[in-house]
VEXKE-970140 format. One record per atom (N, C-alpha, C, O): x, y, z. Coordinates in steps of 0.001 Angstrom, whole numbers, plus 524288, in hexadecimal, padded with zeros to 5 digits. Layout:
<rs>
XYZ
...
</rs>
This chain:
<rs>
803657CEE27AFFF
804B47CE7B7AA81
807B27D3597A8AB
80B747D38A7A5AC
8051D7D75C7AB36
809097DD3B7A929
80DED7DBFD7AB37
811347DE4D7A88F
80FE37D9937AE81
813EA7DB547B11B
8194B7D6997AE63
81E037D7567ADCE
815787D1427AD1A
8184F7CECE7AAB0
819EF7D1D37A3DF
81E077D0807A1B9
817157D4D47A1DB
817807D5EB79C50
81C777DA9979E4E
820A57DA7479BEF
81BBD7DE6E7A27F
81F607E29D7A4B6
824CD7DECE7A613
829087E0CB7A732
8245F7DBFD7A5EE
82AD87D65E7A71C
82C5B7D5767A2C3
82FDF7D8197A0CE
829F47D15B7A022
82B137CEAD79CDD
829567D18779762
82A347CECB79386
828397D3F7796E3
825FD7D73E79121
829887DBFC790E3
82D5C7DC6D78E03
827C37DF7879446
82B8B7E61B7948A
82FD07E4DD79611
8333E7E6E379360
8317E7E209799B1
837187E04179EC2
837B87E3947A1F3
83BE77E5EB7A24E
833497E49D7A548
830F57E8887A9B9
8330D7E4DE7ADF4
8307D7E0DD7AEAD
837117E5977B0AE
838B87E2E37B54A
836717E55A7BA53
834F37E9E97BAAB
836587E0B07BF4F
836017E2A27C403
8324B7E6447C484
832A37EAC77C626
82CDA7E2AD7C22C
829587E54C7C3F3
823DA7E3A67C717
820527E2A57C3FC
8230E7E3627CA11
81E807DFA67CE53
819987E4D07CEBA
819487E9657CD4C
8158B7E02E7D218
810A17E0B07D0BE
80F067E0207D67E
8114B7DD997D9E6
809507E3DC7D702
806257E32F7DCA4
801337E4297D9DD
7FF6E7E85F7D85C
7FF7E7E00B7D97D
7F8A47E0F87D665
7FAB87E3597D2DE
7FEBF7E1EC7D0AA
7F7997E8457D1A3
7F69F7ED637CDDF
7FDD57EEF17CEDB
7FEAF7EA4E7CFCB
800127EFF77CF12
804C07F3AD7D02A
809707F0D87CF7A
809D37EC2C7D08E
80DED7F4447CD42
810817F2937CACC
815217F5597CE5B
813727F97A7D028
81A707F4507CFE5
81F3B7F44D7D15F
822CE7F33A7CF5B
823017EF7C7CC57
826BC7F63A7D06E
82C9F7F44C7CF07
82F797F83A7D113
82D897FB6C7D41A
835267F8567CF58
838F37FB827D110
83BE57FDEA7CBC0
83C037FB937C78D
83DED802537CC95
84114804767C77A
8454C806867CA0F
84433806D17CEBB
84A318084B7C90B
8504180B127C870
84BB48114D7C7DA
8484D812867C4AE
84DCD813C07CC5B
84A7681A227CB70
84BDF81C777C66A
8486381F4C7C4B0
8503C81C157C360
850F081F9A7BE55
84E5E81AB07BA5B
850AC81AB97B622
84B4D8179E7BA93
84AFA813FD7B60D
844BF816507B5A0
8416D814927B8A2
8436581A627B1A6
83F6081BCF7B23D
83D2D81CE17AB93
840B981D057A855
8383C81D877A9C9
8388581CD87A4A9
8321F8212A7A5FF
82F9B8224A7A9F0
831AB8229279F88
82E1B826A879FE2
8283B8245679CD5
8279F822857986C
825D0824E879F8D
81EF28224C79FDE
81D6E8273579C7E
81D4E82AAC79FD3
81C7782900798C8
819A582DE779687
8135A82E03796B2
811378325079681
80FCD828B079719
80A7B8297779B55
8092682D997A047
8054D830537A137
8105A82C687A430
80DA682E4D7A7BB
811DC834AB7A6DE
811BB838557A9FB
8152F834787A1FF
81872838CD7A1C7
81C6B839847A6F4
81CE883E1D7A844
81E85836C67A939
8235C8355D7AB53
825EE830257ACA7
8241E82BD27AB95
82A828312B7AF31
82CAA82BD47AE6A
82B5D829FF7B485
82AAF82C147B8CD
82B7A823077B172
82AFB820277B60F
82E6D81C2C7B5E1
8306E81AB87B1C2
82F96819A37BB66
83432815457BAA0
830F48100C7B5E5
82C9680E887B494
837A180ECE7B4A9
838AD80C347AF61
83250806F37AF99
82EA48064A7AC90
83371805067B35F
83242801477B215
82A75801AD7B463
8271F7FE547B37D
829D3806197B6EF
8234D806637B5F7
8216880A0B7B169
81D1880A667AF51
824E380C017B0C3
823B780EAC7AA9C
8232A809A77A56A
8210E80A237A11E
824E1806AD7A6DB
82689803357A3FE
8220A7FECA7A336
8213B7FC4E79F2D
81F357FE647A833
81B6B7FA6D7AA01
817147FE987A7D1
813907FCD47A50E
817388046C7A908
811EC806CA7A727
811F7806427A13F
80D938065E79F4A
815F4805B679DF6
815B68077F797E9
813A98016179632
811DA800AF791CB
8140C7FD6F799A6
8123A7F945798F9
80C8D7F8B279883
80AB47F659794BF
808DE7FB3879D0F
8049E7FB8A79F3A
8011F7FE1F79A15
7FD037FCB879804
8053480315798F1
802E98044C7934B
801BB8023D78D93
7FEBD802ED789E0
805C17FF6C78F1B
806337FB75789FB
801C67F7B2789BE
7FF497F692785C9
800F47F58978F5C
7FCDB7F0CC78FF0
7F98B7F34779293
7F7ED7F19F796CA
7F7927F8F078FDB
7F14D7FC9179318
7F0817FB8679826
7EBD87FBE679946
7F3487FA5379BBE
7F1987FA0A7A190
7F4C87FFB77A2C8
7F966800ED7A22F
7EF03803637A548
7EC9F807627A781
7F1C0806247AC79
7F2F2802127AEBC
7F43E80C6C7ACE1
7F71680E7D7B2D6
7F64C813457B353
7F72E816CC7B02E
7F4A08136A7B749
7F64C81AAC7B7EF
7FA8581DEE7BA0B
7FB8F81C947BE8A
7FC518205F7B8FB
80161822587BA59
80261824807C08F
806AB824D37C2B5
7FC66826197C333
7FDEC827047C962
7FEBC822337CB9F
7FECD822857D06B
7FF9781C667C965
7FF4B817BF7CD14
8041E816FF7CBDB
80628813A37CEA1
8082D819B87C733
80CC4817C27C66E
8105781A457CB1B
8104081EF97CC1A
812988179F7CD0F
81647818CC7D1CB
81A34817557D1E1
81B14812EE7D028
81EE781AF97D44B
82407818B37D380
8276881CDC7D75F
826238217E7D78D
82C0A81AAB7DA9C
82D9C81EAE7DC70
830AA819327E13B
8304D814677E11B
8339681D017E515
835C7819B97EA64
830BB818F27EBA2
82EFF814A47EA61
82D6A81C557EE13
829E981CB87F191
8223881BAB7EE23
8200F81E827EAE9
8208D8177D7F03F
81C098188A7EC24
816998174A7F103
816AB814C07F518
8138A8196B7EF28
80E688186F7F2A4
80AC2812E77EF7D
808FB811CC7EB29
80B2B810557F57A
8087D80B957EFED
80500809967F48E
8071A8077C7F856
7FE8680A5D7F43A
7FB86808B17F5D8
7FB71809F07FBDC
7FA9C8071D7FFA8
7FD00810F47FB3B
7FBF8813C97FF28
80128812E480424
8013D813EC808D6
80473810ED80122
80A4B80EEB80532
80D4B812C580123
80C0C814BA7FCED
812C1812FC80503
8181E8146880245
81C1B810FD80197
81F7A80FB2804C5
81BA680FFE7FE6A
821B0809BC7FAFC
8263180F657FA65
82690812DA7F713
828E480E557FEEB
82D64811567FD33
832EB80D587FCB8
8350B80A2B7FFA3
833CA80F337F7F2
8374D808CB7F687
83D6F80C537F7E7
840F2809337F8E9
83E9E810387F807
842DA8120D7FB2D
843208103C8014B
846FC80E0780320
8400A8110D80341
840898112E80999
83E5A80A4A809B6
83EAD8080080DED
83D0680879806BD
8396A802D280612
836128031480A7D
837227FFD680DE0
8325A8060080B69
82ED1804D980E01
82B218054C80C21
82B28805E08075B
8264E8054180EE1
81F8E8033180CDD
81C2D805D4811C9
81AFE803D2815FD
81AEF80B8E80F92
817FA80EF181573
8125D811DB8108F
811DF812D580BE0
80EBE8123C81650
809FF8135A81587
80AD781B6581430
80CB181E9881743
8091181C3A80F9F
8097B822CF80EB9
806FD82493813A5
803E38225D81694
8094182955813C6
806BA82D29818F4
8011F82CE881823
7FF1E82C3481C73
7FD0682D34813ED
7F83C82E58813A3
7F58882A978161D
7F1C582AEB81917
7F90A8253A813C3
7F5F6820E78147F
7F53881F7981A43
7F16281D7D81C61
7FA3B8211981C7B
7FBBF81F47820CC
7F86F8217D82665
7F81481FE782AEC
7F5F0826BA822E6
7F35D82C7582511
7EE6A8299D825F4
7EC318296182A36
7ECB48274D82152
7E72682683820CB
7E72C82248823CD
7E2CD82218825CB
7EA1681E3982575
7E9D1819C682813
7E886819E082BA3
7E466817D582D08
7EC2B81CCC82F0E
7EC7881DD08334C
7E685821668365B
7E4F1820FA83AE0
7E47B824878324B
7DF07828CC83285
7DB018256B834B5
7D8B182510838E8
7DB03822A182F82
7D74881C9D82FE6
7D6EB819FD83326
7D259818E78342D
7DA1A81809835CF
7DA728130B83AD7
7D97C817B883EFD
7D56D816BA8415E
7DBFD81CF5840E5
7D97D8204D84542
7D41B820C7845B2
7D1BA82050849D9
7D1F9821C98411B
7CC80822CE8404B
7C8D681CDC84090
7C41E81C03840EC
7CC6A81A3684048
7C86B8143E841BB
7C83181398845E4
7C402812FF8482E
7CE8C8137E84908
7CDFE8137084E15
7CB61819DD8529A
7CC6C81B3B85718
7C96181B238503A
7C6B581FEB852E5
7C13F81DF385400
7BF5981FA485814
7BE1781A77850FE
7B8FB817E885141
7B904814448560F
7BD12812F98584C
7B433812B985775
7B37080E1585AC4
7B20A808F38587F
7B2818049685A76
7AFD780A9E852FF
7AE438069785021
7AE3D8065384A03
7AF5580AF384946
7ADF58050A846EF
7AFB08067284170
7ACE98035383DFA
7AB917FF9F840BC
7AB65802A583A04
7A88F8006B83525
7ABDD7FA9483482
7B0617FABE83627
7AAC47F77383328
7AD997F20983201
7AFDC7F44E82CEC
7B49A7F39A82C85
7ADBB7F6B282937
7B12C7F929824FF
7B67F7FB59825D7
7BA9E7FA27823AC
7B5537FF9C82A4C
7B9D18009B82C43
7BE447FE1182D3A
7C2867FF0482B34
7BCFF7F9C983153
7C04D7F867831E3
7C22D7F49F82F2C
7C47C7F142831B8
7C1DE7F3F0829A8
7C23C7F1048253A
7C6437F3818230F
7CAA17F1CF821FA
7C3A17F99D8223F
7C7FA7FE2B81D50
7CCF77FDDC82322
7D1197FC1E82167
7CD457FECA827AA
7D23E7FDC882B07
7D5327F8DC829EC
7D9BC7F86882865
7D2AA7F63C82AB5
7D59F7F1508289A
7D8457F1B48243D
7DD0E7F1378243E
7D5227F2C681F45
7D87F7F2DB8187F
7DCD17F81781A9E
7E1747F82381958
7DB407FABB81CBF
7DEC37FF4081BB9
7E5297FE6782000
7E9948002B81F4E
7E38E7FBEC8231B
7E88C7FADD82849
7EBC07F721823C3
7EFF67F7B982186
7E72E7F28282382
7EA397EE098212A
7EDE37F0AE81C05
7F27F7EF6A81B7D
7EB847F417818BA
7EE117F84481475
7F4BD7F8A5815C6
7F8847F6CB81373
7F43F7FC3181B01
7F9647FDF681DEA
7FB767F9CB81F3E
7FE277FABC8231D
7FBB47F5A281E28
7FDEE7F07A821EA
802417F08481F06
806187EF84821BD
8038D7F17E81937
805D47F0748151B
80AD37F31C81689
80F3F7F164815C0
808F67F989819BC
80F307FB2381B43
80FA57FB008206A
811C47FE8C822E0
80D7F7F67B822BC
80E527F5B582A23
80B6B7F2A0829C7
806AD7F2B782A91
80F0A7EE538280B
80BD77E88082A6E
80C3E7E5BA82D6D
80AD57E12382D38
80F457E8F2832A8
810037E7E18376D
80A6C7E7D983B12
809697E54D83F06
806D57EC2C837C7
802E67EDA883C0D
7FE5A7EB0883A55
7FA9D7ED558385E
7FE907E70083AEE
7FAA57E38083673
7F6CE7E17683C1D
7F2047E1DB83C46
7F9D57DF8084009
7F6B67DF1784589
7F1437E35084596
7ECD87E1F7846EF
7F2C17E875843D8
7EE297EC00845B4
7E9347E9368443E
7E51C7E9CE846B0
7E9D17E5A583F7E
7E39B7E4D383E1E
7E1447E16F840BD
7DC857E0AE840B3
7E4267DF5D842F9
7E36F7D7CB8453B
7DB4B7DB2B84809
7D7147D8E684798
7DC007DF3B849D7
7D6DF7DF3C84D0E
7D2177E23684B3B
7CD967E1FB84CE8
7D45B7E567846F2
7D0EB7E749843BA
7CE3C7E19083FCF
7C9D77DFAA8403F
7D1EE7E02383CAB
7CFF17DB6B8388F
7CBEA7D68883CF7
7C7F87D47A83B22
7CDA47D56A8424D
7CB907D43F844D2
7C5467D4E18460D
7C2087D16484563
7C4357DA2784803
7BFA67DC808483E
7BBBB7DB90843ED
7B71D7DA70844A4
7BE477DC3483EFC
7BA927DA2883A9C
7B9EE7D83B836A6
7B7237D93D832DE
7BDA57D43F837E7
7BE7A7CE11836A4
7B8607CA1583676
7B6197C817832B9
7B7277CA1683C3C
7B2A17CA8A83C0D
7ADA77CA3083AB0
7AA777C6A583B52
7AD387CFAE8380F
7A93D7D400836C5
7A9587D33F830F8
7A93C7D73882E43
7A98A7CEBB82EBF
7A91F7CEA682838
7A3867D02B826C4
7A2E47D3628233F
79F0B7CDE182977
79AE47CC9582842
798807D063827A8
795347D0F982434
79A307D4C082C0E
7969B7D86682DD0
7972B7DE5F82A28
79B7F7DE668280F
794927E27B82913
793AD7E890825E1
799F27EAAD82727
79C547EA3B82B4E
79BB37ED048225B
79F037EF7F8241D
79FD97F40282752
7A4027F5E0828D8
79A9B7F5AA82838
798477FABD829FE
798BC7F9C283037
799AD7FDAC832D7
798397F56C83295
798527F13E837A2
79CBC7F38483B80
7A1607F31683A4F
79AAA7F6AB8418F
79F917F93484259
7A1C37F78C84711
79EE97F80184AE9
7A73E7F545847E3
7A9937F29B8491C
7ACB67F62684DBA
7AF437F9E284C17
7ACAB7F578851A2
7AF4A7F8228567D
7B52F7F68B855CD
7B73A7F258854A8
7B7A77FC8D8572C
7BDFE7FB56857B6
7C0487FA8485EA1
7C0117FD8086265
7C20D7F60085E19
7C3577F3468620F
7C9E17F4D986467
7CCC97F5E9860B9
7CB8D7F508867CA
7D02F7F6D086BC2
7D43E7F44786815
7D86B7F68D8675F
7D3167EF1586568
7D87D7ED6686490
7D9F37EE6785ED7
7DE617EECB85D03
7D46B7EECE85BE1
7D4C57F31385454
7D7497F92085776
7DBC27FA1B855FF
7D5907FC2085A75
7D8B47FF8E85B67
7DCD07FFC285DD5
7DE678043585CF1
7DFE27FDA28609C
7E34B7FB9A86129
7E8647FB1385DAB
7ECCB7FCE385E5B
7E6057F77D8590A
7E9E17F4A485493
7E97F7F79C850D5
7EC617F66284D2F
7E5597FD8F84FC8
7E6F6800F584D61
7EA578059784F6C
7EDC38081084D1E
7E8E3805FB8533A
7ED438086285564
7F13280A33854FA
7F34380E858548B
7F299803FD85544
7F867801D685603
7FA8A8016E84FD3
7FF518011884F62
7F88F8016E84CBE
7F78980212845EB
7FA6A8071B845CC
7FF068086484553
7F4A680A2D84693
7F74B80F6D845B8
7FCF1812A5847E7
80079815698462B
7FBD38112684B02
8029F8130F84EFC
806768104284BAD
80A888129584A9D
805A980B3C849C7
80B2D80A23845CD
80BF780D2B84076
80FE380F0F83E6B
806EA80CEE83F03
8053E80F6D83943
8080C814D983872
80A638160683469
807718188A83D80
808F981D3383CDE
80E3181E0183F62
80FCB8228583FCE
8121C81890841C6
816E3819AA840B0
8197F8171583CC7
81DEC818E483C44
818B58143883A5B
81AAB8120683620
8198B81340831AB
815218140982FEE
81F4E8139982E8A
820CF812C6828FD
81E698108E82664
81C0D812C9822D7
81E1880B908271B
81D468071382354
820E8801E8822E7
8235480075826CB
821277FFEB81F73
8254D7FB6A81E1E
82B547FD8181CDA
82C128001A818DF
82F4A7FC5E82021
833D07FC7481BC9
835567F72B81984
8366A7F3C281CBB
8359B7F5E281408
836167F051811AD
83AC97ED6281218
83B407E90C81011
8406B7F0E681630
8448E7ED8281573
846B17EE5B81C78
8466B7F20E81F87
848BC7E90E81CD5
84B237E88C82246
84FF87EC9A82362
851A77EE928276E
851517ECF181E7F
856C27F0DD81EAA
856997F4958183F
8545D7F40B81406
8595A7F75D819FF
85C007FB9F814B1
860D27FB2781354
862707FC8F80F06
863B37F910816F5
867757F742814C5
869107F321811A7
868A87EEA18134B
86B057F42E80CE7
869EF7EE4680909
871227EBDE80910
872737E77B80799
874507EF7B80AD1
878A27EB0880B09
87A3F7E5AF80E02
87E477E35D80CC9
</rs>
């Protein structure tokens, strides 16, 4: 409903939605001044926030983001280079995580639950390596019934397919979104 009143009410163009979050694109000099947050922001989310004010829906100004490059749900949307890569931290902590699982002989069914949400997480910028889970989700597929506490032996072929995870994980970028750069 906000977004239709931001169209058809203000004439807020070209602007889309993911759940909670709001997108669009602006011309870099088309920028207008927010005095809430006391600087300027492009035209047209300045535009959507003075709205938000108008109709009391609560933003806070560290979630307002804007730029080539933005961190969005622990990835890098770099809309210059158009690609879609995991930040160094994230990529740090990923990688920490799955060594330290695969260092055990056996692991909590929890565990290997938070591996799962967290691989499957990274799938978003390498969804090539989506095979790795086939033997983890396997293992405790299963195991619905049983404590999460319930500890589940890691088998030759879960280490294996993380492995082989990680060795891609830590040479790769990420996504680039176009077959070419050349647009003529």
């Amino acid at each position: 409903l906000v977004l239709w009143i931001a169209k058809h009410v203000k004439g807020i163009e070209d602007l889309f939605a993911y759940a909670d979050d709001c997108f669009s694109i602006e011309v870099h000099q088309r920028v207008m001044w927010y005095p809430p947050f006391q600087r300027k922001l492009p035209r047209k989310q300045a535009q959507l926030l003075f709205l938000f004010d108008e109709l009391g829906i609560p933003h806070e100004e560290r979630k307002q983001i804007s730029g080539s490059i933005l961190k969005v749900i622990g990835f890098n949307v770099d809309t210059n280079l158009m690609t879609f890569s995991m930040t160094a931290e994230s990529k740090s902590k990923l990688l920490a995580f799955i060594r330290e699982f695969l260092s055990k002989w056996c692991a909590p069914l929890k565990d290997f639950q938070r591996l799962a949400g967290w691989v499957n997480w990274a799938l978003n910028v390498f969804p090539l390596l989506r095979p790795s889970l086939c033997n983890v989700y396997q293992k405790f597929s299963e195991k619905s019934d049983i404590s999460p506490h319930t500890l589940l032996t890691l088998n030759n072929a879960i280490r294996a397919d993380l492995k082989w995870l990680t060795s891609h994980v830590e040479r790769s970028d990420g996504i680039f979104l176009l077959k070419s750069v050349s647009w003529a």
